[in-house]
VEXDREN-2710 file (C-alpha; in Angstrom, 1 decimal):
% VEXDREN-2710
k/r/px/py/pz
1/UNK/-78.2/-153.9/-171.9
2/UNK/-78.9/-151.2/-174.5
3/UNK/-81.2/-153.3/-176.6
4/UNK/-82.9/-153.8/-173.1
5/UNK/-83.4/-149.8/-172.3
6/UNK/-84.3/-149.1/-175.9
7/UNK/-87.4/-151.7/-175.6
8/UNK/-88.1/-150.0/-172.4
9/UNK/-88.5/-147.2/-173.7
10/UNK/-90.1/-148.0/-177.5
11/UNK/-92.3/-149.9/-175.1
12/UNK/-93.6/-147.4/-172.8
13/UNK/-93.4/-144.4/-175.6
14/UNK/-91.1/-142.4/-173.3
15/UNK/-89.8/-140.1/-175.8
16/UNK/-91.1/-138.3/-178.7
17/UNK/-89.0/-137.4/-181.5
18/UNK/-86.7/-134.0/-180.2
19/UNK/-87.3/-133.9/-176.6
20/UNK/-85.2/-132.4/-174.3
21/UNK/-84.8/-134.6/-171.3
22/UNK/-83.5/-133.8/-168.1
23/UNK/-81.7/-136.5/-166.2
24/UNK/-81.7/-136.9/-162.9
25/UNK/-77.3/-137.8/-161.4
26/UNK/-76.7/-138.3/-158.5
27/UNK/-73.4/-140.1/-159.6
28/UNK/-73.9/-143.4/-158.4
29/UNK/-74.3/-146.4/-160.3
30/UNK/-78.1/-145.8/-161.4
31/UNK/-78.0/-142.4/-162.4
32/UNK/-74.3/-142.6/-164.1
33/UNK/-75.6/-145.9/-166.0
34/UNK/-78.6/-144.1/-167.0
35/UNK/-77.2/-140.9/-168.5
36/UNK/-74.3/-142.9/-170.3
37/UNK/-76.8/-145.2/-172.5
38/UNK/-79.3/-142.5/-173.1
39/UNK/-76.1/-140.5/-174.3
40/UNK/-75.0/-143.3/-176.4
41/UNK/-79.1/-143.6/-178.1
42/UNK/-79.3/-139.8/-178.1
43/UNK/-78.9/-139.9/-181.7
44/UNK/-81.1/-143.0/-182.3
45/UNK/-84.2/-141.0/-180.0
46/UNK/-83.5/-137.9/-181.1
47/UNK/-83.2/-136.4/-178.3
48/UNK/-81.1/-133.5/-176.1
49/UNK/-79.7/-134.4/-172.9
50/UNK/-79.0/-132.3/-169.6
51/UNK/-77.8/-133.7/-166.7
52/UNK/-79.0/-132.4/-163.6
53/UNK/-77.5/-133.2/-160.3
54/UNK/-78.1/-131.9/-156.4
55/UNK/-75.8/-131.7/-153.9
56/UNK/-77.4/-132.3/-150.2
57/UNK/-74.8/-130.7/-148.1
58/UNK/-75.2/-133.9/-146.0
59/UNK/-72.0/-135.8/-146.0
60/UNK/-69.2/-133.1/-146.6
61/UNK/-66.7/-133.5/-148.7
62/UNK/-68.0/-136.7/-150.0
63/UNK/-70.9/-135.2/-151.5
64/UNK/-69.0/-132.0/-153.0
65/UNK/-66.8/-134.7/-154.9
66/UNK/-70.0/-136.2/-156.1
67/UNK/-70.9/-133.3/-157.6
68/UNK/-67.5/-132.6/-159.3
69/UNK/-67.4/-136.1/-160.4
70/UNK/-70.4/-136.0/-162.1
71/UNK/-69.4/-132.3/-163.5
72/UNK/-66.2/-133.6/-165.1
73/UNK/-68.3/-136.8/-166.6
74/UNK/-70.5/-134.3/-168.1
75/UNK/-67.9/-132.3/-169.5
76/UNK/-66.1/-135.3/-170.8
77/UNK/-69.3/-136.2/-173.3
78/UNK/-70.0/-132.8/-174.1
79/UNK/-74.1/-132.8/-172.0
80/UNK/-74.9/-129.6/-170.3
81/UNK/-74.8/-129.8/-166.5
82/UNK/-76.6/-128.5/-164.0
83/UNK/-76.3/-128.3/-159.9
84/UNK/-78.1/-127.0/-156.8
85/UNK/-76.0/-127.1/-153.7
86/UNK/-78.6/-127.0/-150.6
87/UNK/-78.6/-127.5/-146.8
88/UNK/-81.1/-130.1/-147.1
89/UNK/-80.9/-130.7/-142.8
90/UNK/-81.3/-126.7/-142.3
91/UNK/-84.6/-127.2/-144.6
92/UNK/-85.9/-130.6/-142.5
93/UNK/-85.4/-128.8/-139.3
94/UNK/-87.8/-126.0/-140.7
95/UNK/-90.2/-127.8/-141.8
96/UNK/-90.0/-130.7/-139.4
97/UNK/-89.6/-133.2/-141.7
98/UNK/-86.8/-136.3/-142.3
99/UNK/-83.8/-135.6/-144.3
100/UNK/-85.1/-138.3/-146.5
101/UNK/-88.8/-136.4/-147.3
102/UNK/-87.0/-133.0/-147.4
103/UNK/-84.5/-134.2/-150.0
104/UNK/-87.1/-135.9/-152.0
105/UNK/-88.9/-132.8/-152.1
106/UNK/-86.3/-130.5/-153.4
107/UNK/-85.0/-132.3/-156.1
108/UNK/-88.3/-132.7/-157.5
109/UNK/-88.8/-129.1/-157.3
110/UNK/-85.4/-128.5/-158.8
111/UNK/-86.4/-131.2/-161.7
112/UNK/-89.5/-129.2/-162.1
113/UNK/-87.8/-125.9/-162.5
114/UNK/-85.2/-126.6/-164.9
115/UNK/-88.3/-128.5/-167.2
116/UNK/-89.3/-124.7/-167.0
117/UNK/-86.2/-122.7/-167.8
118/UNK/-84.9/-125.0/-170.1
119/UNK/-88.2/-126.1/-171.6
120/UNK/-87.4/-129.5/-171.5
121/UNK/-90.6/-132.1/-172.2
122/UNK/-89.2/-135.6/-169.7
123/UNK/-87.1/-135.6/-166.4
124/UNK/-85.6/-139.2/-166.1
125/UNK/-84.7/-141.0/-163.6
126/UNK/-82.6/-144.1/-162.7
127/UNK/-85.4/-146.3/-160.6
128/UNK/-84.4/-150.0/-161.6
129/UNK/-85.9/-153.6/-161.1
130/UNK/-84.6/-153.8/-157.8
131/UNK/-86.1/-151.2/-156.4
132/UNK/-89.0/-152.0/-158.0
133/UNK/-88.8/-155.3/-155.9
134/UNK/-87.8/-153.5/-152.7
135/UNK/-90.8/-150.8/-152.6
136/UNK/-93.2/-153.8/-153.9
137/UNK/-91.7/-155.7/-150.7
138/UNK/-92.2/-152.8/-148.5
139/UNK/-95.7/-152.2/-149.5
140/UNK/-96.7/-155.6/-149.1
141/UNK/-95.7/-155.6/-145.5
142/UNK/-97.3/-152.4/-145.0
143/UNK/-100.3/-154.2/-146.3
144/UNK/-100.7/-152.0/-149.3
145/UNK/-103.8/-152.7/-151.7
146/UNK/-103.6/-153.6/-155.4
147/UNK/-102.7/-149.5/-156.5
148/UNK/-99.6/-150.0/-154.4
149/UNK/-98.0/-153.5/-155.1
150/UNK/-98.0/-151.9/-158.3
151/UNK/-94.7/-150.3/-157.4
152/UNK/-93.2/-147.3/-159.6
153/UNK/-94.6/-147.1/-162.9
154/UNK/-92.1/-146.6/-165.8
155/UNK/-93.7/-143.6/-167.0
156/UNK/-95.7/-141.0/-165.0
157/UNK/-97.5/-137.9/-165.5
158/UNK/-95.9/-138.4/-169.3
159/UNK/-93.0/-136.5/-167.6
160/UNK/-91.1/-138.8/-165.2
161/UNK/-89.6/-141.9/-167.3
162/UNK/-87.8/-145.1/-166.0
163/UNK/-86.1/-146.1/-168.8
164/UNK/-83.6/-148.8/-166.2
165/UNK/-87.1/-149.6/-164.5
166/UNK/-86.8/-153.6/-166.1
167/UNK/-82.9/-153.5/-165.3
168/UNK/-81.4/-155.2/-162.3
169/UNK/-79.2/-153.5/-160.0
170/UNK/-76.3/-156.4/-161.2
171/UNK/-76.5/-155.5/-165.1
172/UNK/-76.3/-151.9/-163.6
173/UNK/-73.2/-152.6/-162.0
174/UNK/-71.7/-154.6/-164.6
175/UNK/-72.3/-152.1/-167.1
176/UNK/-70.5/-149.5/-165.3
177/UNK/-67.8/-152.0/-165.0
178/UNK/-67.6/-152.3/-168.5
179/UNK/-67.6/-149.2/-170.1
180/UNK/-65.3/-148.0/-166.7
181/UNK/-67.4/-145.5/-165.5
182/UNK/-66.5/-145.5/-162.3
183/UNK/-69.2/-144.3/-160.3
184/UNK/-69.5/-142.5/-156.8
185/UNK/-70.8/-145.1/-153.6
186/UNK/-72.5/-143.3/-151.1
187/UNK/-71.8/-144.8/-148.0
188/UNK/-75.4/-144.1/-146.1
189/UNK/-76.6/-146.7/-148.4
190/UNK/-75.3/-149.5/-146.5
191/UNK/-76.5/-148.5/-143.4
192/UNK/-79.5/-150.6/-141.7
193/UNK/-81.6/-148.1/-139.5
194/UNK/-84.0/-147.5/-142.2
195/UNK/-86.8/-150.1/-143.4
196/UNK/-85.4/-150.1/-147.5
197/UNK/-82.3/-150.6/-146.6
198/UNK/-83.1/-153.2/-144.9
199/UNK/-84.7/-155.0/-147.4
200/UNK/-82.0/-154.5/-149.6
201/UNK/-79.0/-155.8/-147.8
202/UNK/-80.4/-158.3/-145.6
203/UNK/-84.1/-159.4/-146.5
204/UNK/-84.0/-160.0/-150.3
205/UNK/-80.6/-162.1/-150.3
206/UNK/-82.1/-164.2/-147.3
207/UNK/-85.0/-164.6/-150.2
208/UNK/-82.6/-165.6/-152.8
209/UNK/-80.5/-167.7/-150.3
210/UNK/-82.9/-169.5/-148.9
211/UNK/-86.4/-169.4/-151.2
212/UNK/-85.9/-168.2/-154.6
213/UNK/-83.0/-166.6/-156.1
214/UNK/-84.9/-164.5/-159.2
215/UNK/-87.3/-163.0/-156.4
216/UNK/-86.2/-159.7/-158.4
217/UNK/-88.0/-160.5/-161.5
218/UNK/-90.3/-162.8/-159.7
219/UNK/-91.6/-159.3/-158.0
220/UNK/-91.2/-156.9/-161.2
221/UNK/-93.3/-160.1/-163.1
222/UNK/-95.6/-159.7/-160.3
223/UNK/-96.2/-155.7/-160.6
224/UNK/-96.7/-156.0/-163.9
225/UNK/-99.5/-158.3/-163.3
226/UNK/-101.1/-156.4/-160.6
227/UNK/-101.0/-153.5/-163.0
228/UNK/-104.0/-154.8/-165.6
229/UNK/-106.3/-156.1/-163.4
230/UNK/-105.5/-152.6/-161.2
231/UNK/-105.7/-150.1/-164.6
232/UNK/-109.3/-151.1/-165.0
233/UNK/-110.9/-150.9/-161.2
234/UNK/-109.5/-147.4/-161.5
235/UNK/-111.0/-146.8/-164.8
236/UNK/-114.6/-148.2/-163.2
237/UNK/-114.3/-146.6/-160.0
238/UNK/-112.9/-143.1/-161.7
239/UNK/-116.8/-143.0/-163.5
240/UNK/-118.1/-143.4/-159.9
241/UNK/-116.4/-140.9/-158.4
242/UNK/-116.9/-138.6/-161.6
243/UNK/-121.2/-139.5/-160.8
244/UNK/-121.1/-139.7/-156.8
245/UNK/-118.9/-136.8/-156.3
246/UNK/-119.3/-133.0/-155.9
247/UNK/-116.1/-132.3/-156.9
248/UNK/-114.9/-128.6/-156.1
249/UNK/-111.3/-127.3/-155.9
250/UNK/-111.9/-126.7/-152.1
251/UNK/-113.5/-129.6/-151.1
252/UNK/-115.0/-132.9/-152.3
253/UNK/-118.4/-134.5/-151.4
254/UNK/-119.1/-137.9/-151.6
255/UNK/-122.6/-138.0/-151.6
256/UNK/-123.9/-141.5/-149.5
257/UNK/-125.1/-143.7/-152.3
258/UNK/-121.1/-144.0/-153.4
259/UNK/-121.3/-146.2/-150.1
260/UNK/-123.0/-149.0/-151.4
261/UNK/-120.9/-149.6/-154.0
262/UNK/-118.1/-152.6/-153.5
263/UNK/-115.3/-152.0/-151.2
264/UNK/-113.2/-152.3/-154.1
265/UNK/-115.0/-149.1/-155.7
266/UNK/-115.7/-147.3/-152.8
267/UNK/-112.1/-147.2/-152.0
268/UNK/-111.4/-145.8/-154.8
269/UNK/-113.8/-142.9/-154.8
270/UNK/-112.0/-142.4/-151.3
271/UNK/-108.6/-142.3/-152.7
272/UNK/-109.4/-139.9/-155.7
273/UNK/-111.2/-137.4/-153.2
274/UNK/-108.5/-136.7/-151.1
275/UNK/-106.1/-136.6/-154.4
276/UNK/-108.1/-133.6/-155.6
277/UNK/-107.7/-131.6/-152.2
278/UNK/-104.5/-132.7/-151.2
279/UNK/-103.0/-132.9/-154.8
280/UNK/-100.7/-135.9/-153.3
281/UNK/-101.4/-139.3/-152.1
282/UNK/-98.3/-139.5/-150.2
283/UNK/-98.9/-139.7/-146.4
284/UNK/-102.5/-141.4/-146.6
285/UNK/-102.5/-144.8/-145.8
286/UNK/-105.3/-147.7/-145.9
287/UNK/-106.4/-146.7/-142.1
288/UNK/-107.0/-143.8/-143.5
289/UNK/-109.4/-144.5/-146.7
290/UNK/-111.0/-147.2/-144.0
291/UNK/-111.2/-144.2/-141.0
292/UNK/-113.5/-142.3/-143.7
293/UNK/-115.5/-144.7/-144.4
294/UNK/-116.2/-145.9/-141.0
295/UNK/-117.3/-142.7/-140.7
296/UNK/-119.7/-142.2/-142.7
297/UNK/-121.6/-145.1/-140.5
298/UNK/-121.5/-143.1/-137.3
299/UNK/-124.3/-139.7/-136.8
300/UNK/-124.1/-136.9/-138.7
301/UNK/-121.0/-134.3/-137.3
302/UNK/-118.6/-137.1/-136.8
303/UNK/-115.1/-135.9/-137.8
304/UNK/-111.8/-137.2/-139.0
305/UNK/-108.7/-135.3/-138.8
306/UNK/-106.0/-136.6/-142.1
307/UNK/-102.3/-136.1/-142.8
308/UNK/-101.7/-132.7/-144.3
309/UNK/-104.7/-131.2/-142.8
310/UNK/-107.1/-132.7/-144.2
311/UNK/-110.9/-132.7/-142.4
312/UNK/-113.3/-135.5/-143.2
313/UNK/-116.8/-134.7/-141.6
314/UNK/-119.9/-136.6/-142.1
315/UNK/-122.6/-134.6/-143.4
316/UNK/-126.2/-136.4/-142.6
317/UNK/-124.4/-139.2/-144.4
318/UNK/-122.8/-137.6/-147.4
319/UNK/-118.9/-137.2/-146.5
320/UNK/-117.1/-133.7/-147.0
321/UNK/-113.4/-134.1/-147.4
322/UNK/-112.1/-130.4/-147.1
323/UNK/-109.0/-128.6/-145.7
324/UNK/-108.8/-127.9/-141.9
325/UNK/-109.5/-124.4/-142.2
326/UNK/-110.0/-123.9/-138.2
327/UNK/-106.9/-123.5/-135.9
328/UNK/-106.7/-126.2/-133.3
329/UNK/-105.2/-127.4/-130.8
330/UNK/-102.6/-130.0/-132.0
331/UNK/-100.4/-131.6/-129.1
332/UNK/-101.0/-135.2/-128.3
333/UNK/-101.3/-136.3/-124.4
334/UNK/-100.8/-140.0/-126.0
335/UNK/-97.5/-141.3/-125.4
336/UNK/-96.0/-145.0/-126.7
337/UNK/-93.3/-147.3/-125.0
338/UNK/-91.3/-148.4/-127.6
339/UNK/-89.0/-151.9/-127.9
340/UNK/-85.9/-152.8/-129.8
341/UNK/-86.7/-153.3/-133.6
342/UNK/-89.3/-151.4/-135.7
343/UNK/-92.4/-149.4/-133.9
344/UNK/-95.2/-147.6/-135.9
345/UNK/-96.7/-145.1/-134.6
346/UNK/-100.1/-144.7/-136.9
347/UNK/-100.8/-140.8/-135.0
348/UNK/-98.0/-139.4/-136.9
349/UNK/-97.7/-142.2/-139.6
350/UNK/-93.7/-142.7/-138.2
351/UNK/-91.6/-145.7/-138.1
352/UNK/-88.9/-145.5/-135.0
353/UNK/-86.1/-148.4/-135.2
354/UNK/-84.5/-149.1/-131.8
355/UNK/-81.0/-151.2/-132.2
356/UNK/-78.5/-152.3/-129.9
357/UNK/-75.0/-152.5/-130.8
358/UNK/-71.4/-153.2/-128.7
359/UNK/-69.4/-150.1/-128.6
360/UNK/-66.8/-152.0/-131.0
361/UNK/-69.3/-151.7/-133.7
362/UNK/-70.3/-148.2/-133.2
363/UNK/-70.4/-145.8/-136.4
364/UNK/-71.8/-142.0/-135.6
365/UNK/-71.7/-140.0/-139.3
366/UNK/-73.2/-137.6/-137.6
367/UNK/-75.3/-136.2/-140.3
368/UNK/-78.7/-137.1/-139.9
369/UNK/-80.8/-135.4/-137.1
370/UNK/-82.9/-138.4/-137.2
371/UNK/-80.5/-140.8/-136.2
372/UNK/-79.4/-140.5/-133.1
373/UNK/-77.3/-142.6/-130.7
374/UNK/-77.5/-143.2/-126.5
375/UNK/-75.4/-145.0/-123.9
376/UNK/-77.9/-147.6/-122.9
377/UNK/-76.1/-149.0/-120.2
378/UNK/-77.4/-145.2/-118.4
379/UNK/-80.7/-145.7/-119.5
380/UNK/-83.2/-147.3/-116.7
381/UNK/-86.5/-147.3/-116.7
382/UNK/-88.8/-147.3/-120.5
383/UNK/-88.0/-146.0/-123.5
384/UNK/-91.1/-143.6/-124.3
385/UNK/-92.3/-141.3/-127.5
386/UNK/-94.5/-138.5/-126.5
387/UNK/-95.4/-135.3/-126.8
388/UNK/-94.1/-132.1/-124.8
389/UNK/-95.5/-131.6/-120.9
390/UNK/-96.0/-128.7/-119.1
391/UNK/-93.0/-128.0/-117.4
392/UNK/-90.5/-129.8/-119.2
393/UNK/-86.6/-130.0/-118.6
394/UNK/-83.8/-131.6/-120.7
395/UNK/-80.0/-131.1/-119.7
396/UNK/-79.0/-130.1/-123.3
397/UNK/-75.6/-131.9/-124.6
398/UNK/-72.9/-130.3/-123.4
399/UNK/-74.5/-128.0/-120.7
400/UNK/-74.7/-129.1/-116.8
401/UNK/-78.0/-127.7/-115.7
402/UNK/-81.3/-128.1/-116.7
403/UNK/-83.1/-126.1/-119.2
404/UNK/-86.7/-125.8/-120.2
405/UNK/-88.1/-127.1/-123.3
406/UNK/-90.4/-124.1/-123.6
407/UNK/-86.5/-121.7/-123.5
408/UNK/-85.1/-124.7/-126.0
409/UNK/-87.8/-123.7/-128.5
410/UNK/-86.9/-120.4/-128.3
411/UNK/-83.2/-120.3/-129.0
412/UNK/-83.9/-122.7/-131.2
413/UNK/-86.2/-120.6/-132.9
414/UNK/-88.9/-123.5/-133.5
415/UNK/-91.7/-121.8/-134.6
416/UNK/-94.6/-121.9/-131.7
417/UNK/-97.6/-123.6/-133.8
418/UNK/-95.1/-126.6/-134.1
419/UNK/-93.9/-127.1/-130.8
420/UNK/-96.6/-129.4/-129.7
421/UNK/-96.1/-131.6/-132.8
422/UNK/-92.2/-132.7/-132.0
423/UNK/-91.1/-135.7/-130.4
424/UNK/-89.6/-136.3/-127.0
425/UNK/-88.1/-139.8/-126.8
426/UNK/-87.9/-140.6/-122.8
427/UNK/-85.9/-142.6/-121.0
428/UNK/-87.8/-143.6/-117.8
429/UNK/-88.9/-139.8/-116.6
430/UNK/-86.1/-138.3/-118.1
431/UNK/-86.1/-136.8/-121.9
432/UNK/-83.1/-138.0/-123.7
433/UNK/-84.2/-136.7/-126.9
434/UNK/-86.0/-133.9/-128.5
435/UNK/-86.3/-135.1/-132.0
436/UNK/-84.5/-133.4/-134.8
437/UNK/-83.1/-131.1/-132.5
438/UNK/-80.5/-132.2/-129.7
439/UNK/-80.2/-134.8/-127.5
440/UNK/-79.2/-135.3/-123.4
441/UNK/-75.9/-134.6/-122.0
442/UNK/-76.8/-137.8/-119.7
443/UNK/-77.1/-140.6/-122.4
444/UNK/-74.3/-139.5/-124.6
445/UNK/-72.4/-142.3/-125.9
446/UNK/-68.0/-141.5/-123.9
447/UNK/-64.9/-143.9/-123.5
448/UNK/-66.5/-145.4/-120.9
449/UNK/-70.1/-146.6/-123.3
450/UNK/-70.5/-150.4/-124.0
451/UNK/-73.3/-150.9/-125.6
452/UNK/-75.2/-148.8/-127.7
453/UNK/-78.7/-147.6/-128.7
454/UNK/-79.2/-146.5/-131.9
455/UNK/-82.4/-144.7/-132.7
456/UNK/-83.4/-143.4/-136.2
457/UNK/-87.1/-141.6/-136.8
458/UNK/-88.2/-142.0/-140.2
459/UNK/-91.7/-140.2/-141.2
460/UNK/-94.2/-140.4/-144.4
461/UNK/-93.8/-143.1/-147.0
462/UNK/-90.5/-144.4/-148.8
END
């Protein structure tokens, strides 16, 4: 498996000679896999290793022996460690965000800032081939175009490397088995709520059960062919965009002869505009590239509100993409009657997974605000997601009376420009849950619950 990494990474040119690379440990197989090879072809690279690992403050003790663990495997090769310890759910419930995105986000910014400090040239990480095949999976059932079933690239931004990216998770584990490394197994991973996790316990071994047992490198062969006919539409349509485009760090126009260019181009353009307002593509799906250029075929004035704030306005049939600068009024009168299994809600790009399970089955780890579970057997009437109403009442868990969302808000001190934006789910007319924040005394799960509803809310892409 090292000859395999060390053709990876001559491949893909992920380090030049005396680098200092940064590597990302969670203390899992992956990451613990990952920093052990590169320590063993540190010498052969010429590199410098330092591990860097973040503690999530989300499953107790289990994570503070992650950390140590991965401290004392540090210590025991002689590679520089370093931690953050962070309340990652305090963070999500400010910013009104998953665990998941929140997480995401502040190990990237962690990554980022020890690059700084330490002046370090590559941050690696421990993606492999499987979930390579898993996000290539998800995208295609999310209907993702050609950019997407690319999957993650082994090297991006020529600071991010993948040197496990054409590993399997198997070799991973057999490796670690080997050279008995003993690695840490977070327990969350095995749980089903969420749509990866699905994929990777129960729909890719019903694919090699049942259809084709390589679908791994069946999938990671696929990417890879996606990628060269992919690397030059973008080259085409990037010349496009560079001669249709007013391109200002404020706002992007796209002036209306880009629109009679192929759909294959003209996406593009799309997808590069709101890249240089928004500086991210995460959140924008393909309703969205196809919402702006719809658009652009209605009368001048016609608007198009975007994830992260983001305003596209036809202009007498050039289209401005620019920041929301005006306040408005955000709450959504829309509400959605959801069903047991997966529902997307495309208003707030959110994916809310309903499952019913006996009481004998029941597992509460109590960690995630947006998991949540309900004695369904006290539930009558539908299960609805909507906004906040005028007059609102939820008997918080563990209180007796009522109490008014509006006084929630307040002692929970959610910040008033948000409050229309959370989630109520309903059951019938009552509200059972205020998402992310608590749920009803009247559909807790007691001695007395038989079956129950689990509900997990999971927001912005995976």
């Amino acid at each position: 498996m090292i000859e395999s990494v060390l053709n990876t990474i001559k491949k893909n040119k992920m380090f030049n000679s005396n680098d200092k690379v940064i590597v990302a440990v969670s203390g899992g197989p992956d990451s613990i896999c990952l920093l052990h090879i590169l320590y063993i072809l540190r010498k052969k690279l010429n590199i410098t290793l330092v591990a860097a690992h973040v503690n999530h403050c989300l499953r107790g003790i289990e994570a503070d022996e992650d950390e140590l663990y991965v401290k004392r495997f540090c210590k025991n090769l002689e590679i520089e460690f370093k931690s953050l310890k962070i309340d990652i759910d305090s963070i999500a419930k400010k910013r009104n965000i998953s665990c998941e995105s929140a997480g995401r986000e502040e190990r990237y910014k962690f990554f980022k800032r020890l690059k700084i400090e330490l002046g370090a040239q590559k941050i690696a990480i421990a993606h492999n081939a499987n979930d390579q095949a898993e996000t290539i999976l998800m995208r295609i059932i999310r209907g993702a175009g050609l950019n997407g079933l690319i999957g993650i690239r082994p090297i991006r931004d020529d600071i991010f490397v993948r040197p496990l990216i054409h590993n399997t998770r198997t070799e991973i584990e057999k490796y670690c088995s080997d050279n008995n490394l003993q690695p840490r197994v977070d327990k969350t991973n095995f749980e089903t709520v969420y749509s990866r996790n699905k994929i990777r316990l129960e729909l890719i071994p019903y694919i090699q059960k049942n259809f084709n047992k390589d679908i791994i490198e069946v999938l990671n062969r696929f990417s890879e062919t996606i990628k060269v006919d992919n690397d030059y539409l973008e080259y085409i349509s990037r010349e496009k965009f560079k001669k249709y485009c007013d391109i200002k760090p404020e706002k992007v126009i796209i002036f209306k002869e880009a629109f009679l260019e192929k759909k294959a181009i003209l996406t593009r353009i799309v997808r590069f505009s709101l890249k240089s307002i928004a500086k991210s593509l995460i959140d924008f799906e393909k309703v969205h590239i196809l919402g702006i250029i719809d658009i652009q075929k209605h009368s001048t004035g016609k608007e198009l509100m975007l994830p992260h704030n983001i305003l596209a306005v036809n202009d007498y049939g050039n289209i401005i993409i620019r920041k929301n600068t005006m306040k408005t009024n955000k709450f959504c009168s829309e509400q959605y009657k959801l069903k047991i299994g997966c529902n997307y809600i495309p208003n707030i790009n959110s994916r809310i997974y309903l499952k019913l399970t006996d009481m004998g089955g029941y597992v509460s780890y109590n960690q995630n605000r947006f998991i949540q579970y309900f004695d369904y057997d006290k539930i009558q009437g539908d299960i609805v997601l909507r906004n906040r109403k005028k007059g609102d009442r939820i008997i918080p868990l563990g209180m007796t009376g009522k109490k008014k969302l509006k006084d929630l808000f307040i002692d929970l001190k959610v910040p008033k420009d948000t409050r229309d934006n959370v989630q109520l789910i309903c059951f019938g007319d009552k509200i059972g849950w205020v998402v992310g924040y608590r749920i009803s005394e009247l559909f807790k799960v007691d001695k007395n619950s038989k079956t129950i509803l689990t509900i997990g809310f999971e927001s912005g892409e995976l």
